[in-house]
C-alpha positions in Angstrom: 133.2 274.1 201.8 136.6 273.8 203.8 138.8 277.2 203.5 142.3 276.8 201.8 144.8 277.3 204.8 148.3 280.2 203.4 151.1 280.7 206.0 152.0 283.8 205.5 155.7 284.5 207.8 158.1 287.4 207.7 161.5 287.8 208.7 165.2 287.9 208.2 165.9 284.2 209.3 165.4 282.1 206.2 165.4 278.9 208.0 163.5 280.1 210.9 160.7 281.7 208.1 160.6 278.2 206.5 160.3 275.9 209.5 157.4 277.7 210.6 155.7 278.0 207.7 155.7 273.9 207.9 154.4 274.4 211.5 151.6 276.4 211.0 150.3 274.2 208.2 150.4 271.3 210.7 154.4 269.9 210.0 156.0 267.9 207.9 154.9 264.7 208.5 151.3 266.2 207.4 152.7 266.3 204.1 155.5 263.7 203.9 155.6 260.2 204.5 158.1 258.5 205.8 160.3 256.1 203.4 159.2 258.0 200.0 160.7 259.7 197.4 160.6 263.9 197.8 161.1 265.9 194.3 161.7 269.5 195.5 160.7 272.0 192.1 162.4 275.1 192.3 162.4 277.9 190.2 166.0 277.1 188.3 164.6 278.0 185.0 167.8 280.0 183.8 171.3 280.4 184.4 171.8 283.8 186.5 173.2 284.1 190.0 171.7 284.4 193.8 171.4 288.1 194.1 169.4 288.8 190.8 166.2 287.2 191.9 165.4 285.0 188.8 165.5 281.7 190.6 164.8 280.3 194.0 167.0 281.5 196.6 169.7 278.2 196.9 168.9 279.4 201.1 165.5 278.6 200.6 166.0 275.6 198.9 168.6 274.5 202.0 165.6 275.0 204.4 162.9 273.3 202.7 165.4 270.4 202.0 166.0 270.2 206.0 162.6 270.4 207.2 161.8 267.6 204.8 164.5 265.4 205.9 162.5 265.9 209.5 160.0 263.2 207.9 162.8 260.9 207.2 162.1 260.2 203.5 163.9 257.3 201.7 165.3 260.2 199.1 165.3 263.7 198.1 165.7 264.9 195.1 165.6 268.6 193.3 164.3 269.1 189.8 164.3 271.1 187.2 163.4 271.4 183.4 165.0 274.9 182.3 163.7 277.1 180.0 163.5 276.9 176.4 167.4 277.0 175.2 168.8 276.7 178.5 170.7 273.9 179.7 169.4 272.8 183.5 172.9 271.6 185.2 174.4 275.1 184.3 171.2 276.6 185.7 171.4 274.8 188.9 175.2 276.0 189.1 174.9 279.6 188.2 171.8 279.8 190.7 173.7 278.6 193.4 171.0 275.1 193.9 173.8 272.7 193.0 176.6 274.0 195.9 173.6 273.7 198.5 172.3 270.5 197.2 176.0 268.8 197.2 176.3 270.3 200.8 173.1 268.7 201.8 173.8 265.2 200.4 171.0 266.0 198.0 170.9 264.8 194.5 170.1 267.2 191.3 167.9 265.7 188.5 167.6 267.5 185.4 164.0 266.6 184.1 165.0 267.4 180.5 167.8 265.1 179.8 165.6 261.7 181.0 164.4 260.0 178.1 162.1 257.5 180.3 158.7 258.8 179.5 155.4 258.2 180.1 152.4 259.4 177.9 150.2 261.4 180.1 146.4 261.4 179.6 145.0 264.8 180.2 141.6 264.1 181.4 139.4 266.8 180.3 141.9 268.8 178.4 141.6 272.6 177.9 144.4 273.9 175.4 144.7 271.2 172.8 147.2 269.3 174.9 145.5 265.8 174.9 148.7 263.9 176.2 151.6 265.1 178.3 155.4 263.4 178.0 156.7 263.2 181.5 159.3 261.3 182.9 158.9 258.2 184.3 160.6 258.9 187.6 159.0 262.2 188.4 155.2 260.5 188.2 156.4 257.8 190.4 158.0 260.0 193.1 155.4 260.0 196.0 156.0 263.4 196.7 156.2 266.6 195.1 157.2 270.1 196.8 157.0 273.2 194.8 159.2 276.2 195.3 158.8 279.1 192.8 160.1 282.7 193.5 158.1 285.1 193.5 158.3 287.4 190.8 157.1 290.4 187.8 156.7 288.2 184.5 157.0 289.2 181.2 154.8 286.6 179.6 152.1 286.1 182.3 152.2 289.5 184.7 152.9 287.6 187.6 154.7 284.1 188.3 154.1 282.3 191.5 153.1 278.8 192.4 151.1 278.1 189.4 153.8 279.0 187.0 156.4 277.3 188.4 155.1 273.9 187.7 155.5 274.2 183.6 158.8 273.5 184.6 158.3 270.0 184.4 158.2 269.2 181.2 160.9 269.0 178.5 161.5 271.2 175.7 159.2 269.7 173.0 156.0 270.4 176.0 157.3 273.6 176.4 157.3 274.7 172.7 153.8 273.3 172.1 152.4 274.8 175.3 152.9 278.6 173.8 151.9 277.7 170.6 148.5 276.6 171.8 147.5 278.9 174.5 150.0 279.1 177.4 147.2 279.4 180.6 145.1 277.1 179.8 148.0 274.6 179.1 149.6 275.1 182.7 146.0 274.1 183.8 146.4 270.7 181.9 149.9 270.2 183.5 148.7 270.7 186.9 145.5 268.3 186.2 148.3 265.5 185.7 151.1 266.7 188.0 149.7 268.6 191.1 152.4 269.3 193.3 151.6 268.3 197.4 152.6 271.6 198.8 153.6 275.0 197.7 156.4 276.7 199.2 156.8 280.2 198.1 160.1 282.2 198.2 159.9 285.7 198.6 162.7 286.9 200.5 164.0 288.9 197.7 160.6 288.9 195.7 161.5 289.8 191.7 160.0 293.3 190.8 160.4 295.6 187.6 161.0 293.9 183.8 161.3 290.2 185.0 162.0 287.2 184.5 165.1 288.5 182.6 165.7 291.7 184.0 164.4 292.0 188.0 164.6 294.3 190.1 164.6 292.5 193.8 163.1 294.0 196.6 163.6 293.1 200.6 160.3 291.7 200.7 161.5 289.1 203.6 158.4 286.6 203.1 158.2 283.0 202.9 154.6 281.7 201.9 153.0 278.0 201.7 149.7 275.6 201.2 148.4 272.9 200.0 146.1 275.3 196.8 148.4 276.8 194.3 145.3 279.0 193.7 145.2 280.9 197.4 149.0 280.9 197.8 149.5 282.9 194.8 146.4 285.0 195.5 148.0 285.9 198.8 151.0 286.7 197.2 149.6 289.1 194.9 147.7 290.6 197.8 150.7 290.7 199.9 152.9 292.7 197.2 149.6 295.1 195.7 149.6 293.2 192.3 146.1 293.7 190.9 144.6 290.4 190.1 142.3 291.0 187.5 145.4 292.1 185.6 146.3 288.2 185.8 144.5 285.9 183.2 145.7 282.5 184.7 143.5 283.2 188.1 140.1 283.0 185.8 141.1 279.6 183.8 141.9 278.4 187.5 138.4 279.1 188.3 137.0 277.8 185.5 138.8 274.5 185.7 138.4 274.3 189.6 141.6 274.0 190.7 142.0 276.2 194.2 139.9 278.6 196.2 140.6 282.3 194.7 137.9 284.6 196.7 139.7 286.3 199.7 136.9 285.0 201.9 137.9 281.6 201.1 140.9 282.0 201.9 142.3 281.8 205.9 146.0 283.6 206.2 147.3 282.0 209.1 150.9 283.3 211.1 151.5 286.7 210.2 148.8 289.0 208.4 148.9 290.9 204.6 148.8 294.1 206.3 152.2 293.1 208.6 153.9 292.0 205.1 152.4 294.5 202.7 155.6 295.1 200.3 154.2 297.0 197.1 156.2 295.8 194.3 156.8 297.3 190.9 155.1 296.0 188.4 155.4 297.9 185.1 153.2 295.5 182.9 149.6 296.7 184.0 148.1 299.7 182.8 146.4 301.1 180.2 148.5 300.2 177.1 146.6 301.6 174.2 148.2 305.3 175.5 151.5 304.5 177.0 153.1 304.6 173.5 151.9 307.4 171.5 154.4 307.3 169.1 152.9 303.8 167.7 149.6 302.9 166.6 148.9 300.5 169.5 145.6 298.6 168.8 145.1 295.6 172.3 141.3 295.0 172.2 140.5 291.9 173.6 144.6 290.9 174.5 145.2 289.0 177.3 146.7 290.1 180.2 149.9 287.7 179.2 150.6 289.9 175.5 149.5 293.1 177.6 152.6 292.4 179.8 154.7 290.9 176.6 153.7 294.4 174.7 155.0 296.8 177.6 158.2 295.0 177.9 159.0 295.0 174.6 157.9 298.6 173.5 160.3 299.5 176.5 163.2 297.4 174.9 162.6 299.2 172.0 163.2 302.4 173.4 166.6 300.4 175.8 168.0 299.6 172.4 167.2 303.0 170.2 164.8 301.1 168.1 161.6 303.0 169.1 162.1 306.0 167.6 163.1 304.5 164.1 159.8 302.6 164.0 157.5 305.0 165.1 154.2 305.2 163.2 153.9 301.6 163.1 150.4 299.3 164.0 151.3 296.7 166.5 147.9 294.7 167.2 147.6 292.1 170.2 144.1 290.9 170.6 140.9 289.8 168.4 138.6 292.4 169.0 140.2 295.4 166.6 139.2 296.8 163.8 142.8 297.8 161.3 141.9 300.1 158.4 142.7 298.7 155.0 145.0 301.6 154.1 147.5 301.2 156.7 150.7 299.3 155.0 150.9 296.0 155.5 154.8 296.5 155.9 153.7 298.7 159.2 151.7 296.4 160.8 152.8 293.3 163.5 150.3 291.4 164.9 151.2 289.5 168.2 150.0 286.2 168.9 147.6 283.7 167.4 144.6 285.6 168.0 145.5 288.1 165.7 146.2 285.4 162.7 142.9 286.9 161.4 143.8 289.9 160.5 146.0 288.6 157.3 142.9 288.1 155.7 143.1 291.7 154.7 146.6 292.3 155.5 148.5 289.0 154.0 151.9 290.9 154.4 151.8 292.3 157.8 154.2 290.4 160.2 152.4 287.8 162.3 154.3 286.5 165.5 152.7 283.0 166.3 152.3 281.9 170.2 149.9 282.0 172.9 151.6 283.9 174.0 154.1 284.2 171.8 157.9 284.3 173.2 159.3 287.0 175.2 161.4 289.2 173.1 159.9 288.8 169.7 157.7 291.3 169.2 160.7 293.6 169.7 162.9 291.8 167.3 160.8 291.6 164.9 159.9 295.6 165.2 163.8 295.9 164.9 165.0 293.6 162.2 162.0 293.3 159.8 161.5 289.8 159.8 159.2 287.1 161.9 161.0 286.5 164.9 158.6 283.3 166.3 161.3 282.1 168.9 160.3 278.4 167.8 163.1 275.8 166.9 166.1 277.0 165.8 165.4 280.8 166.4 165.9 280.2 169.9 169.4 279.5 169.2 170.4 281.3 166.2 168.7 284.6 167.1 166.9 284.8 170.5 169.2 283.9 172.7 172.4 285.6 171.0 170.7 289.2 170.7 169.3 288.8 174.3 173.2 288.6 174.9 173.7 291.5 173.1 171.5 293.8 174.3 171.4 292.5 178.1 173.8 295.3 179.3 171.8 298.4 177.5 168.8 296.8 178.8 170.3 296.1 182.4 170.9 300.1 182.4 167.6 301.4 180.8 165.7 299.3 183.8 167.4 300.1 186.6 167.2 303.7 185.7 163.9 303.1 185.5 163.6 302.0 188.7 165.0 304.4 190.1 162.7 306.8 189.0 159.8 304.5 190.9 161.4 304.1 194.0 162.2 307.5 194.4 158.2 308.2 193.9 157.3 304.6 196.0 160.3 304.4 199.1 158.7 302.2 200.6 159.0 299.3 197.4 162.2 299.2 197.5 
């Protein structure tokens, strides 16, 4: 078997970084064709600016968009479907995508407004998904380039290439994805809508309580290939993010889609050791100890609600709420065993793994997803009600107290990090 082929390059030069990255995986015109339509997928997912690290660098975006044009397509167009709640155009202005796209000549498509859809067949589905509602014009682009950040995530530990393409589905998808199971669902997208080449921006890599909250770090890295699979295997490597921490890189075994062993892998330009940039990456560890105020019970949890449970036991303490809630059972996983006497009213089970455990504890708040949304669990914890970020939730509650409480928060992690880096200097 053939070895999947990374480009690994480091440097200031953004452009420079990007062009040979194409180089070294034999040029543009190995990938493009001439006369074809290119859709570029960036990261664009919410509506923060440049310097926080939550989207693709706009740079990054400029240089892939020139090297591209080298082939002489017929178009090229960038697309995004934003996250849950958030409106796409306002993403691609806050990020900084729309001002280089409008210098370039280069057209913005906002996947979730098109209502010319196609009913995908998922051949051999996985998560329940048997059909996936794309848009017409996206499956009959030739060509598709995509461009995640790399970055700390708060729902799946780490967020590379694979992740990155679950942004091509609208809102509806999106919902249904976590509500099934989350991994196994990105696997189903990318069975339908497997992007050509990865090209991975890590300039100003996303460490700390991400995607809402990063802390970026002068990583100076641009990645690419052909595998989703090795690129964001080398990117883990390249940053010291332990991989068996990382769920998604099994079900990509299992359903075939990349090469994952090291020794399958050939790094070609500059070398993991040149690059090493350790990057802070709060949501591994042991959990079941961090909190010893709370009855924390994770048997069997995925490594997706192991991450969603450290960020929000550490927004509970950003907000004052930990201390108020202390001695309470929070459950992720379906391997526990939760005494009959503990009060129902103390207990919150996370995700639908743990939908068993109201069987004996029918009053106990159970928080539905796979995983479920990002700032639930906390929410719930703090206002005494189900919090399942589904449908209008996202609008009446989630999004208005992640307002609220984005400032506090802001504070409590950069404190935080500031703690690390003065233990790590060489992460920053």
């Amino acid at each position: 078997m053939s070895k999947s082929t990374v480009a690994l390059v480091k440097g200031e030069d953004i452009q420079a970084n990007v062009t040979k990255v194409f180089d070294l995986l034999g040029g543009v015109e190995n990938v493009i064709r001439p006369g074809t339509t290119v859709m570029i997928k960036p990261n664009a997912g919410h509506a923060e600016p440049p310097e926080t690290s939550v989207c693709t660098n706009p740079e990054v975006v400029r240089a892939v968009i020139r090297e591209v044009r080298k082939a002489n397509p017929k178009e090229i167009v960038v697309a995004e479907a934003a996250a849950i709640g958030c409106d796409t155009i306002e993403c691609f202005k806050v990020s900084g995508i729309q001002a280089v796209c409008d210098e370039e000549g280069v057209e913005t498509y906002d996947i979730k407004r098109d209502k010319d859809l196609v009913n995908v067949a998922v051949r051999d589905f996985r998560s329940n998904i048997s059909h996936v509602k794309l848009p017409k014009r996206l499956m009959e682009a030739e060509h598709l380039i995509n461009l995640p950040i790399l970055k700390a995530h708060a729902s799946m530990v780490f967020s590379g290439a694979l992740k990155n393409i679950k942004g091509v589905v609208q809102d509806k998808v999106h919902m249904q994805m976590h509500q099934l199971n989350l991994t196994m669902a990105m696997m189903d997208v990318w069975s339908v809508c497997k992007a050509d080449l990865n090209i991975m921006d890590a300039m100003r890599a996303a460490s700390g309580y991400s995607p809402h909250m990063p802390v970026p770090i002068e990583s100076n890295m641009i990645l690419g290939s052909k595998d989703p699979v090795a690129i964001d295997r080398i990117a883990c490597e390249v940053t010291g993010i332990d991989t068996s921490g990382v769920d998604y890189f099994n079900v990509a075994k299992e359903v075939g889609l990349g090469k994952y062993d090291l020794d399958d892998i050939e790094v070609v330009g500059n070398t993991v050791e040149e690059c090493f940039k350790q990057m802070w990456i709060p949501y591994i560890g042991d959990m079941s100890t961090r909190w010893p105020e709370y009855d924390v019970r994770c048997e069997g949890g995925c490594s997706s609600c192991q991450a969603l449970l450290a960020i929000n036991m550490e927004e509970l303490k950003a907000v004052g709420e930990y201390d108020k809630n202390a001695g309470s059972t929070v459950v992720i996983g379906p391997q526990n065993e939760i005494p009959k006497d503990i009060p129902d009213e103390k207990i919150f089970l996370h995700g639908n793994c743990t939908k068993k455990y109201l069987k004996d504890h029918p009053n106990a708040y159970w928080i539905l997803g796979c995983p479920p949304n990002e700032p639930a669990l906390y929410l719930t914890i703090q206002r005494k009600e189900v919090i399942n970020g589904m449908g209008d939730q996202e609008e009446e509650i989630i999004r208005p107290c992640m307002a609220r409480d984005a400032q506090v928060w802001h504070d409590y992690v950069f404190a935080r990090a500031e703690e690390y880096f003065k233990e790590h200097p060489d992460a920053k």
